[in-house]
N, C-alpha and C positions, 0 to 999 in steps of 0.2 A: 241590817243583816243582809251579807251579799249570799245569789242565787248560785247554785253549784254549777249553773252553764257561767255565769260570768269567772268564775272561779278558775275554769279550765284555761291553761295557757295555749298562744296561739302556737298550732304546727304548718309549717310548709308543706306544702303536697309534695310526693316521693320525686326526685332526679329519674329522667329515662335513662333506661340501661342503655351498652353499645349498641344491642343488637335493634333495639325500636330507633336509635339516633341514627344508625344504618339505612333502618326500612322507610324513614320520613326523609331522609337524602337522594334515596333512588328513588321515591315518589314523586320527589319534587324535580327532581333530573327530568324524568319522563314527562311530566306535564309540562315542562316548559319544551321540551321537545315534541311532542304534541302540539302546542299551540304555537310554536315557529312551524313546523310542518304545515299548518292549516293556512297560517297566514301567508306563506309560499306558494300552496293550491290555489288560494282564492287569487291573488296576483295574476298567476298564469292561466289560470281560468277563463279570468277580464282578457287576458291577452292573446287569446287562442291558443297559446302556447304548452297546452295538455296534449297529451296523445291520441285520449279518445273526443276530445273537442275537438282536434286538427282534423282529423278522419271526417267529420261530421260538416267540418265548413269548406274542407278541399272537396269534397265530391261533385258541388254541384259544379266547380270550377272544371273539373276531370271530363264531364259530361260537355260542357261548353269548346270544350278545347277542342274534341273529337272533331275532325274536318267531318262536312256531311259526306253521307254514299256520293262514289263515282256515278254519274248516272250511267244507264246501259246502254249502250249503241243499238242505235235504230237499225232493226235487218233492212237491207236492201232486196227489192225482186218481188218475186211473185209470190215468194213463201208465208210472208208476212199476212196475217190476217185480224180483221177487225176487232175489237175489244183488247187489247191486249195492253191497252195504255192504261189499262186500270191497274196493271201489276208493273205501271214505269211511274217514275217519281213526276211528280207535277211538274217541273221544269222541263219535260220532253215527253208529257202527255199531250198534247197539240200537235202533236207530230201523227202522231198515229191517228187524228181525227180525218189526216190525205189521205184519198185511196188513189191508188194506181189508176192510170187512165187506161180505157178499153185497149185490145190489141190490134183491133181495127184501126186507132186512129195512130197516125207518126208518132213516134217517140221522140216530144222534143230533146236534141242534144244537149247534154249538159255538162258542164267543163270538168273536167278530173285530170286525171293523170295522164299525162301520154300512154298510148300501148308500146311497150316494150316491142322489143324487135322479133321477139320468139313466140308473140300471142298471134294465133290463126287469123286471118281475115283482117289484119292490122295494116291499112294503105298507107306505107310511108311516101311521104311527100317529097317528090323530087329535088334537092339542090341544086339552084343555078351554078353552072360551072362560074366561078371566082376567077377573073379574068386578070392577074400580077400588073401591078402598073410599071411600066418601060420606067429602066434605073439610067439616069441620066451619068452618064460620068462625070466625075470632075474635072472641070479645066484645069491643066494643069500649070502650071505658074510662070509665066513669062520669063525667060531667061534676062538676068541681071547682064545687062551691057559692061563689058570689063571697062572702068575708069582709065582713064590714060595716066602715070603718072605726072604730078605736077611739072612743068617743064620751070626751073629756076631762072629770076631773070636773068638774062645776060647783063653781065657790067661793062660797060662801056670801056672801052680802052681808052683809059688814060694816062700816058706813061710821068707825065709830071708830078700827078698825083701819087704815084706809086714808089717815085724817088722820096718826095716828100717825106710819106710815112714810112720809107726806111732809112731817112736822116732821123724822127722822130726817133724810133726803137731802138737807136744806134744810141743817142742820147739816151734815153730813159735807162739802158743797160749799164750805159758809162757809171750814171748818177748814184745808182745802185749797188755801186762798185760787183754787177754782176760780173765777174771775168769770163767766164764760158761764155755766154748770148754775147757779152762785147766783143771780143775775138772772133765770133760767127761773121760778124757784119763785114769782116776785111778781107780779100781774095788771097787763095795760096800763094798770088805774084805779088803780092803788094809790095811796094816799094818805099822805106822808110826812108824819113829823112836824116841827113847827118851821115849816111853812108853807111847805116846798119844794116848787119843782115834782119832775113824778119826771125828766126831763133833769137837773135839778140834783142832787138824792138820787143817780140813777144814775151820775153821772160824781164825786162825792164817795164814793160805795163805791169807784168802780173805781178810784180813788187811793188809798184806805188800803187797800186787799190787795192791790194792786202792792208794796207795800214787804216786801221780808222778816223773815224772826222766826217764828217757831211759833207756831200758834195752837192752844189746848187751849178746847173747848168741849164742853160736855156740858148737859143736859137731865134736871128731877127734879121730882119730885110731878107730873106730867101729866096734867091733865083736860080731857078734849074732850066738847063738848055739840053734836051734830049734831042740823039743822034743815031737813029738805028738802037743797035745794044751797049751805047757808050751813052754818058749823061754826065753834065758839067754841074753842081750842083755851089753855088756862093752867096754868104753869108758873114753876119756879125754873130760871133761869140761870145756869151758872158760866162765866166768861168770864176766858182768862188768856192774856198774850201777853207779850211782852220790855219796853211798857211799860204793863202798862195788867192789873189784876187785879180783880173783881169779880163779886157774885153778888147777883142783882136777881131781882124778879118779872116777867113778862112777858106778855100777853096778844095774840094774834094772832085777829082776825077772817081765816076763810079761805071759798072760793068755789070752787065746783065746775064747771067747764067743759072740756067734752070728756073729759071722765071722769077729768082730773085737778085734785086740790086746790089751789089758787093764793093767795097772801097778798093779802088786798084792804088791812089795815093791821093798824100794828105800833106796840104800847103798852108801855113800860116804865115798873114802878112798882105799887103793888095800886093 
């Protein structure tokens, strides 16, 4: 036979309303805020880093920092009197242990300041007059000797040599078929052969070295016989062009005016 408590069927215990599931949420909000707060204190606690633990470990630092008192300057003179070093800092209490020497005996001097020039009884001490040391002048620079110009050698006179090299240039102008310099080389009297005038000689050159083709000319055995301002100048000819090859004797009367040799006439043939 079963017992009337075994009988009874099992019940749950009631569900919390909202308002206790409320109050057990802000309960537990708070103590966890709480116990973060605490364990933030303690941290900063270890670390100095509280407000009123800062206070309490800067002071004695505040106190250290302080520079010590200026000490007080020791009076000078007669006013100063004994004990007075008991109310000066120990670093210029030894000062005050000297007393002034009697007035009887000299004051030995003791180095300070100069006396200004407006303190009574102040003996300035005379300055030697500063004696300028004598200013030397400067020498002044040896005048440059004016150079002479160069005097050029003189050239020898040589009138053979002077024929020579204006049979040279008489040639080289030929070869060149230059006509102006060729023409230069022959005197306004020149006398052509064959009985030409020189208008007609000189426009019968300037036609045959107008025409192109190489001209090879050269000059060999060369004897000049100078005469005052007259010169016999004789020679072999080699004369070679595209139609025309030949090698003749030649003799040239030449003439000296203005200091140059000019062709008065021109002989082919011994």
């Amino acid at each position: 036979m079963k017992t009337a408590s075994s009988q009874q069927a099992y019940r749950p215990y009631p569900s919390f309303s909202t308002a206790q599931t409320l109050l057990w949420f802000i309960g537990g909000v708070l103590l966890m805020f709480v116990l973060v707060s605490a364990a933030f204190a303690i941290k900063l606690g270890v670390e100095g880093r509280l407000p009123f633990v800062r206070r309490t470990v800067d002071a004695p630092r505040a106190d250290a920092a302080t520079p010590p008192p200026t000490p007080a300057a020791r009076p000078t003179g007669q006013n100063f009197s004994s004990g007075a070093e008991t109310i000066l800092p120990p670093e210029v209490s030894h000062l005050a242990k000297t007393t002034a020497a009697p007035d009887t005996a000299p004051a030995r001097p003791t180095e300070g300041p100069a006396p200004s020039a407006g303190t009574p009884g102040a003996a300035t001490p005379a300055s030697a007059p500063v004696t300028p040391a004598p200013v030397t002048p400067a020498a002044a620079p040896a005048p440059v000797a004016a150079q002479a110009p160069a005097t050029p050698p003189v050239r020898p006179v040589d009138p053979t040599g002077d024929v020579t090299e204006a049979l040279h240039a008489w040639v080289t102008a030929w070869a060149r078929r230059d006509v102006p310099t060729y023409l230069e080389h022959y005197a306004q009297d020149f006398r052509p052969a064959a009985g030409l005038s020189r208008s007609a000689w000189q426009s019968q050159r300037r036609q045959r070295l107008s025409r192109g083709g190489e001209l090879l000319i050269s000059l060999s055995d060369v004897q000049v016989q100078v005469s005052g301002d007259k010169a016999t100048a004789r020679f072999v000819q080699s004369y070679r062009s595209d139609t025309l090859t030949s090698t003749e004797p030649k003799t040239l009367e030449l003439i000296r005016r203005d200091g140059h040799w000019l062709i008065l006439s021109e002989q082919t043939g011994s």
